[in-house]
N, C-alpha and C positions, 0 to 999 in steps of 0.2 A: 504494500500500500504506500500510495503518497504519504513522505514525511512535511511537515510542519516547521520552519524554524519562528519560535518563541520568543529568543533576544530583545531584551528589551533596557536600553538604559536608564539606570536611577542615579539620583545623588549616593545612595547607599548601597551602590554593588559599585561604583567607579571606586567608594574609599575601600570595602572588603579587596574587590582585586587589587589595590594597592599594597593592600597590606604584605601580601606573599607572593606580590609578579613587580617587576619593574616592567616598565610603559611600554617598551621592544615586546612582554611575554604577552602584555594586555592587548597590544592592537593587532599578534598574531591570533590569539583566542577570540577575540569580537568578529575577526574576516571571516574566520573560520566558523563560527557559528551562527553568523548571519548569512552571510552571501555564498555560502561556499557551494550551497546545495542549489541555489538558483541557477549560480554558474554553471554548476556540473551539468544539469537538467536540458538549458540552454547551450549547450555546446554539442549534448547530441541531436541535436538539431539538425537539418540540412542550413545550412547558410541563408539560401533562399528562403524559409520556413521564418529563421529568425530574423531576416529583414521585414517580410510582410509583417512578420504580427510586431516588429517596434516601430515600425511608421504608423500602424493603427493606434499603437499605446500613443505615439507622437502627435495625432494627429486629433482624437480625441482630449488631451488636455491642454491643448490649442484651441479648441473650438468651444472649452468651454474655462478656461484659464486654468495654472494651481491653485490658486487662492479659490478658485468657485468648485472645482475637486473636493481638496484638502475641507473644506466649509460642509458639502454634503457631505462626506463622508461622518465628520464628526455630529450632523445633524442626526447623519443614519443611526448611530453608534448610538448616538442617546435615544431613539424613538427605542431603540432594543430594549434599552437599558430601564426604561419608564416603563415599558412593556411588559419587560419581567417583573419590575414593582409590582404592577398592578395582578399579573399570576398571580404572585409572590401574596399577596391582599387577600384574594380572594378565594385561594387553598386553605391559607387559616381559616377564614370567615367557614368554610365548607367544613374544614376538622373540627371548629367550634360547635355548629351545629350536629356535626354526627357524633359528637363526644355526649350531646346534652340527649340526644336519641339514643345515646346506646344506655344511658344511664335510667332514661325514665319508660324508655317502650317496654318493657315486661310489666312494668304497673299501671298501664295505660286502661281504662273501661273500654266494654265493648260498644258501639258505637259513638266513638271522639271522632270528632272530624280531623282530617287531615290534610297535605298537603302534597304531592308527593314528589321528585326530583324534575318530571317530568313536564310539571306546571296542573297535574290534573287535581283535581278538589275529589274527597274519597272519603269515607269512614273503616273505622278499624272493625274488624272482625274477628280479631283476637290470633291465635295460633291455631295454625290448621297443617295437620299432618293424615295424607290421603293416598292410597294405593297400594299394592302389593309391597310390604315391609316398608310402608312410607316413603316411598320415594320422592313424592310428590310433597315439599313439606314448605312453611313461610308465613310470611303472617298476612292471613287476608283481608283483601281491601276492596271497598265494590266503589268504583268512582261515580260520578252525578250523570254522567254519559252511559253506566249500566255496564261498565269494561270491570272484570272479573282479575284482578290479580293476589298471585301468589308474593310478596316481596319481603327483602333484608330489609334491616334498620338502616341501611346507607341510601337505600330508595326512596325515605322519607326525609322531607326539610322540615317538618315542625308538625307540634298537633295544634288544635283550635282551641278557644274556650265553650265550655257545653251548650249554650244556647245556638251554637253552628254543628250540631251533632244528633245524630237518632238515638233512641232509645234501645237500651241491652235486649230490653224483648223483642224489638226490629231486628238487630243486627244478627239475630238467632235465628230470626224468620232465611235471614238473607242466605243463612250456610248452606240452605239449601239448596244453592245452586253451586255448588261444589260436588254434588253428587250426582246433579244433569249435566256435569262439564264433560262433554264428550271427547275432546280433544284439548292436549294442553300445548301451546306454542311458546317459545323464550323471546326476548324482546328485551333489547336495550335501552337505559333507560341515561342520560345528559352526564357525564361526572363520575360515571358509575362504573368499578366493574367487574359483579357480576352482575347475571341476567337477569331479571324479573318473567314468573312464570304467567301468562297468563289464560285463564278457562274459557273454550267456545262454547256456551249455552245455548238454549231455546228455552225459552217460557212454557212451549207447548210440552214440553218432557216434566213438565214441574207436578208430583203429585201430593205432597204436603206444601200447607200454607199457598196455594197458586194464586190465590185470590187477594192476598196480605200483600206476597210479592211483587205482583204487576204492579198493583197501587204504589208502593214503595217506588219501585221505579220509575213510573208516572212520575209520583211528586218531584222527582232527584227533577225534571227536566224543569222545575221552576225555580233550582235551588242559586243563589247565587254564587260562582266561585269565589274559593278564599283568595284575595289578593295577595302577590308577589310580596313576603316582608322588603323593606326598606333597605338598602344600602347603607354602613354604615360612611361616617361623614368620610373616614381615613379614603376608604376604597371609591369613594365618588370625584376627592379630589384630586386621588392620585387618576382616576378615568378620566378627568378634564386636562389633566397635566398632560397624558398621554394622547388625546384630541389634540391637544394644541400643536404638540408636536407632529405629529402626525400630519394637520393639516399644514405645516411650513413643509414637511416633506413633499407632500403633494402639488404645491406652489414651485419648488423645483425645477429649472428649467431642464434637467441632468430626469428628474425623475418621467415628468411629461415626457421627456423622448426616447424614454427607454431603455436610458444605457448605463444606468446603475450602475450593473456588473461589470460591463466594459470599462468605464472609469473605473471601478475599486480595481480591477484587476491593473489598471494602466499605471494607478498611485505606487499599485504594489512592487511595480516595475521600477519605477523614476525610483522609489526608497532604496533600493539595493546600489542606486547611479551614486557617483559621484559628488556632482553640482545637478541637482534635478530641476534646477530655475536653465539651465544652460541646454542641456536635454529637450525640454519642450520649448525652449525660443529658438532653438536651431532650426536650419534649412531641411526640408525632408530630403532623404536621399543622403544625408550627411554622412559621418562617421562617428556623429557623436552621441553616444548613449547606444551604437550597436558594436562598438570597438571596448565601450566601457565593463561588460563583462569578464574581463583581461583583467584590470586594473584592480590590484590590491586593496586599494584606499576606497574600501565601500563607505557609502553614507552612514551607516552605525560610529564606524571609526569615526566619521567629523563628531556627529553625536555626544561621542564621548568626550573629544577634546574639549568642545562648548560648556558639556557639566564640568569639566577640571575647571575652567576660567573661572566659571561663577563659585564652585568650591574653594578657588583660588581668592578671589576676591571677596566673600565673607570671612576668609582667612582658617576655609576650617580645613584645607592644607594649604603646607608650607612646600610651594613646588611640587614633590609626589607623597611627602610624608604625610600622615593627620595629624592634628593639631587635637587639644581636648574636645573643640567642637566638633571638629572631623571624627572622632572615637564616639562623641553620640549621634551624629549622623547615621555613620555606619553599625549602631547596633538598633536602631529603630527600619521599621516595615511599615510603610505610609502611600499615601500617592506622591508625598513634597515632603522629603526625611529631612531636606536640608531646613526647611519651614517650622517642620516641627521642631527642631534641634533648636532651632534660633529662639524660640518661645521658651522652650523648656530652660536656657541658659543665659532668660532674658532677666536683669534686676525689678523689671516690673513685676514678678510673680511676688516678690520677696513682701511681704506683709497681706499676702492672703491667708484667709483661714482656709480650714479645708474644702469646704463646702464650694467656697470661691474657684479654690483652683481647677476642682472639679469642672466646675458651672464652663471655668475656661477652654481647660482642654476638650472636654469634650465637644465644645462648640467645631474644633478644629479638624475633628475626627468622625464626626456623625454624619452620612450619609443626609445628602440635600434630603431628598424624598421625608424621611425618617421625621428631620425636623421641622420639616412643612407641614405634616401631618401629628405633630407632638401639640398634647395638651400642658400648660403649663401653672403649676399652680400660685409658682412665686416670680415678680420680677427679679432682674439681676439686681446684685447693690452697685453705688454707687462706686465703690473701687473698683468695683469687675467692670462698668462700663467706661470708667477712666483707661483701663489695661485696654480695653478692646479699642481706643481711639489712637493710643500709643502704636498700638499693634497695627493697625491699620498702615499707618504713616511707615516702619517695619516691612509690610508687606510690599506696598510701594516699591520698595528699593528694591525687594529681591524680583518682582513683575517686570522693572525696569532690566535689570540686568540680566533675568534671563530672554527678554525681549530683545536687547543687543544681540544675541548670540541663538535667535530661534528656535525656542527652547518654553515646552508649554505644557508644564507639569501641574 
């Protein structure tokens, strides 16, 4: 199978490989594990083969610039990412509720209305075990449409309150068609998975209660369904977060014309080049960026040199050594270690209490989403909001200089 390369430079793997490579060991290991396998891949190529498809890569991030690429792509990256939030919402939400079903459906009376994963409105039947050595077994449910099912506790979303429910002596009436189900069929039910079983009846096979039953059924067709519970607020604004982005993706001029894929795959190209601004403002037919899979000096290597500069210039190395900031750098795992570092080794911290310093770091470290959707019971004090104005100004510097040097941690 196709491999993957992974590489990814941080503030805090340029100082780890500092630590046991000099800078000749590090930009042999960075070629190597970035470019090396593109290279390879691309070389068995016919020649012809890899000129078409890099005038294509060339020609597409011409027509619609890097800047307008590089822009969608990270647009794309985040509709995933909001995407998976809102899964991520709504799995709990669904474990929440079968947690709270699995704990109260054996005590549940026999006719509670219900709901079931489906959307359909039903009452409970209680536990029903039918056929040669039970085979047939579930808890049955007769919906307001008169549909016969066998189902688990994960098939139901919630019960009713009793005035939306028949009575124990109906729902006794109703097992009786459990014994006219002449055929049983399995059927999928949203979220779920296993199957729900459910009975083919006729009313005309019915020989106890037949006159109870129909009527029953009759009324189900004037019952009103239970309505869909409510969304809670987390999951509604993480689904608007996820609209919003969605619809800028769709405004797209890259997405309108269809060529997603074609660009990601063309960015994927320029990253491995050299100068990838030099790559796509060059002449088609050039030699430049089809001659550059040769060249040692892949884009990672620049990469890395750019985090030395700015690791260089908050001083947390000296040349290739670390410095004390550079040793906390390097022993943190962040999206921005050198950020974090600079906070944690900042005199502003010094006369928080604990709860403050809390209040701080975590602001640094908590997922946007996370705290958009956080309820909060206390404002910050006024020290913490002093820190966060300081830090700001902090931030600044470090946005600025890794803005010199292209660099968007």
């Amino acid at each position: 199978d196709d491999i993957k390369s992974h590489f990814k430079t941080s503030y805090g793997l340029a100082v780890k490989l500092l630590e046991t490579r000099d800078i000749a060991a590090c930009k042999s290991l960075i070629e190597r594990g970035f470019g090396s396998y593109i290279i390879q891949q691309r070389t068995k190529k016919k020649e012809t083969e890899v000129k078409k498809e890099i005038e294509v890569f060339r020609s597409i991030l011409q027509q619609y610039s890097l800047k307008t690429a590089r822009e969608y792509y990270k647009l794309l990256r985040r509709y995933e990412k909001e995407k998976r939030n809102e899964e991520f919402l709504i799995e709990k939400l669904i474990d929440t509720e079968t947690d709270l079903i699995q704990a109260i459906a054996d005590y549940m009376p026999l006719g509670v209305g219900l709901l079931l994963r489906n959307g359909e409105t039903g009452f409970f039947l209680g536990d029903i075990k039918w056929g040669d050595r039970n085979q047939i077994e579930g808890y049955g449910v007769i919906t307001i449409s008169g549909a016969l099912y066998l189902v688990n506790k994960e098939h139901i979303r919630c019960f009713t309150e009793s005035d939306k429910s028949i009575t124990a002596k109906s729902a006794q009436s109703l097992l009786d068609l459990v014994s006219v189900s002449h055929n049983w069929k399995t059927i999928s039910f949203p979220s779920c998975k296993s199957s729900v079983i459910q009975g083919i009846y006729s009313v005309d096979n019915i020989k106890n209660n037949k006159e109870i039953i129909i009527n029953l059924l009759n009324d189900f067709k004037s019952y009103v369904p239970i309505p869909i519970p409510s969304l809670p607020g987390s999951v509604i604004r993480q689904q608007v977060i996820t609209q919003e982005v969605y619809e800028q993706l769709l405004e797209s001029p890259i997405y309108k014309s269809n060529d997603s894929e074609l660009v990601i795959e063309a960015l994927k190209y320029a990253a491995t080049l050299k100068d990838p601004v030099s790559f796509v403002h060059s002449k088609s037919n050039s030699n430049n960026g089809i001659n550059n899979y040769n060249s040692t000096d892949v884009f990672a290597w620049k990469m890395f040199q750019n985090v030395l500069k700015v690791l260089q210039t908050f001083n947390a190395l000296n040349g290739t050594k670390a410095t004390e900031l550079g040793w906390t750098v390097g022993s943190l795992t962040a999206d921005n270690e050198l950020w974090l570092a600079l906070v944690l080794k900042s005199q502003l911290l010094h006369g928080l209490n604990e709860a403050e310093l809390a209040g701080v770091m975590s602001s640094l470290v908590v997922d946007g989403y996370k705290a958009t959707n956080a309820y909060f019971k206390y404002t910050a004090s006024d020290r913490v909001m002093i820190v966060y104005e300081e830090l700001e100004k902090l931030s600044w510097d470090l946005k600025l200089a890794q803005s010199d040097v292209n660099i968007d941690f």
